[in-house]
C-alpha angles and dihedrals in degrees: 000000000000107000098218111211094349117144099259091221094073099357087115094088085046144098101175146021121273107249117261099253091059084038090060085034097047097038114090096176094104084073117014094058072094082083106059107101082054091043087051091041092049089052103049083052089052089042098061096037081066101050084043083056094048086240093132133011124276083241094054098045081048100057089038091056094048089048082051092050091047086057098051092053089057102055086049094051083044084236094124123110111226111206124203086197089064090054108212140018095264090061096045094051089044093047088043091046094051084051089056099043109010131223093346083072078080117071092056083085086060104129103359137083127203084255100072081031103065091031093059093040096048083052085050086055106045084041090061089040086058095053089050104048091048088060089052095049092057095058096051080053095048088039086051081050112055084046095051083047098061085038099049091118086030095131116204131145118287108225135220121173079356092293130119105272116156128338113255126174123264091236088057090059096050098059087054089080087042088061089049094046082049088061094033093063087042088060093058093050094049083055093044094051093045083054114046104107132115116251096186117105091041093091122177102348112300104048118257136267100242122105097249126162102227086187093058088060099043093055096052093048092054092243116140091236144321124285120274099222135042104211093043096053092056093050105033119109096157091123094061090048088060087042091059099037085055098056093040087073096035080050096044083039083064102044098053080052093053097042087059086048098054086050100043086048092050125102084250100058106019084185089133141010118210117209132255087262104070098032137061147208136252120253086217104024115068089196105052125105103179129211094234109147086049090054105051087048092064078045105060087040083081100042085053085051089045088053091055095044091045088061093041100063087046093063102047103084108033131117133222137312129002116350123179088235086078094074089076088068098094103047082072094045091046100037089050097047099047084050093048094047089052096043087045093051086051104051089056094040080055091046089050099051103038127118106218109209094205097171087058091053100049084052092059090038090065093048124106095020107286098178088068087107089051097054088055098053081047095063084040099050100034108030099029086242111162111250099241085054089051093043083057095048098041082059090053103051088045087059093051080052093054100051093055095049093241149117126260096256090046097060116090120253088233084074100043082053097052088065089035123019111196096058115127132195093262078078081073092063094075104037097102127094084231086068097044097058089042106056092053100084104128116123120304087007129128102261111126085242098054090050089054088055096051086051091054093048095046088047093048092041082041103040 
């Protein structure tokens, strides 16, 4: 019986077409045509394990490779026909293959199923976006570096609760991301190495009967060995979970930055200008220079969490093995790492362009008596005061400060010793946000010193 409009992969068990709504619903081809080179590379692995195995001949591995390598040139190209019909990219590489090679395009799917293929492929792929993030992700470090390095005496505030709390350098600051860049890329490779194991052999669910080296093909693929369990390996999308999780903070890691960098570039803090690059204009205000690369990336922080959470919930309530909701696992992935890559791209473009206004900052970084803590360590260090003493009496003399509308260092030493008496003018030595910074220069502090340090150590552990 002739199949009349069936798909020829599996038109064989049936008698008519799927309707064109669950032909659109069903078809995947639209997106994970992403996956083509790895789908090319997986199947020339596969290719030559069979003809290894004496599976098939040594002529026909031959003319299916060079069909394979025909393909490949014409995606490249962008001559290839993608075909909805055909549903996904595995079907469109293996029917143009048959019409390059003929039936001999057949037996490449010897001992093997679409569910270890896209699987191993999609692993191929998150394995490669990986590699390239975290390249991203360097330069954006070594990008946060070279700035902290021109800024290491850069004096601004230091924030808590988003008050005035203690000066730090800019530099300083600055490396903080660069901390935060360092875990996120360990993140990815923690994800990398978990996994890094070849899903192909395993075929539909229960493994084949062929007699097939899974290590053959893991090596040549670069995976540190095969998995261990059939039904696990179909099923399995915990490497895009990681995937996901990992870009989530890198993603959460970017928006905290931006949203700094929408204050610091605002009228009410001047601390930075962004250029005209990475901003934009109002269609009704003449004056206004908006943040707007800044602010898209906090937003798409939220659109990369959404991508985890979406598969997430996919996943929740599936059997095992394989389930054709799991074919709504690489829109996310996709989605999240072509909206990384691009916020990523962004921040250090930002980072480039930007005017810092240092002397701006050092005057805010003097506001709302920063030097409190100082004082303290003063009483502590010169009159053997103990520090929760010193903590009280520091309060004090701030509030002195603050009823007569003055600094620290402006106020007399009369009325410092009003509240202790033993203070002495050698407290004035240290009642400058200069000496502030300065003196915190223990290990992992602000002090230009210590910056420069934190910039050695990232370059040696980055060279």
């Amino acid at each position: 019986m002739t199949v009349k409009n069936a798909n020829p992969m599996w038109g064989g068990r049936f008698t008519s077409s799927p309707s064109e709504v669950m032909q659109k619903m069903n078809a995947s081809i639209t997106f994970d045509q992403r996956l083509a080179f790895q789908d090319i590379r997986a199947s020339r692995a596969h290719c030559n394990m069979l003809v290894a195995c004496q599976i098939i001949s040594p002529s026909d591995g031959s003319l299916i490779i060079k069909g394979l390598d025909q393909i490949e040139g014409e995606i490249s190209a962008g001559e290839f026909q993608f075909k909805e019909v055909l549903e996904d990219i595995h079907m469109n590489i293996e029917n143009r293959l048959g019409q390059i090679i003929g039936p001999t395009a057949g037996k490449l799917h010897t001992a093997r199923s679409r569910n270890d293929q896209v699987i191993t492929d999609f692993r191929l792929w998150v394995r490669d976006a990986i590699g390239a993030i975290n390249l991203h992700l360097l330069e954006l470090q070594n990008t946060l570096v070279s700035t902290a390095e021109k800024h290491s005496e850069t004096v601004m505030p230091g924030y808590t609760h988003m008050q005035s709390a203690q000066p730090v350098t800019f530099g300083h600051h600055l490396m903080a991301y660069c901390e935060m860049i360092e875990r996120d890329r360990s993140r990815f490779s923690d994800a990398k190495r978990r996994m890094n194991q070849c899903p192909l052999g395993v075929a539909a669910l229960a493994g084949t009967t062929f007699p097939i080296d899974r290590n053959h093909t893991s090596d040549a693929l670069g995976f540190d060995r095969p998995t261990a369990n059939s039904l696990d390996t179909v099923s399995d999308r915990d490497f895009a979970i990681d995937f996901l999780a990992a870009a989530s903070v890198a993603a959460v890691h970017l928006s905290r930055f931006a949203e700094e960098l929408v204050l610091w570039s605002s009228p009410q803090f001047r601390f930075i200008v962004l250029s005209d690059a990475f901003t934009t204009g109002s269609s009704i205000m003449p004056q206004k220079k908006n943040p707007d690369a800044a602010e898209l990336i906090r937003g798409k922080s939220g659109r990369i969490i959404g991508d985890l959470t979406s598969l997430l919930i996919v996943l929740k309530g599936l059997p095992l093995a394989y389930s054709k909701d799991l074919q709504e696992d690489k829109e996310p992935v996709f989605d999240t790492y072509d909206n990384l890559i691009l916020s990523i791209c962004a921040m250090k473009g930002m980072l480039e362009d930007m005017k810092v206004n240092s002397e701006t900052m050092r005057q805010a970084a003097g506001a709302g008596f920063p030097e409190a803590t100082d004082l303290a360590d003063w009483l502590v260090c010169n009159l053997d005061i103990p520090f929760r003493s010193a903590h009280s009496i520091s309060a004090k003399i701030v509030q002195q400060a603050e009823e007569r509308g003055c600094t620290l260092k402006e106020l007399d030493l009369k009325t410092m010793q009003s509240v202790e008496p033993r203070i002495h003018n050698g407290i004035f030595d240290i009642l400058s946000v200069d000496s502030c910074v300065s003196r915190r220069n223990s290990y992992g502090g602000t002090s230009p010193e210590s910056v420069k340090e934190q910039i050695r150590q990232f370059r040696i552990n980055n060279h």
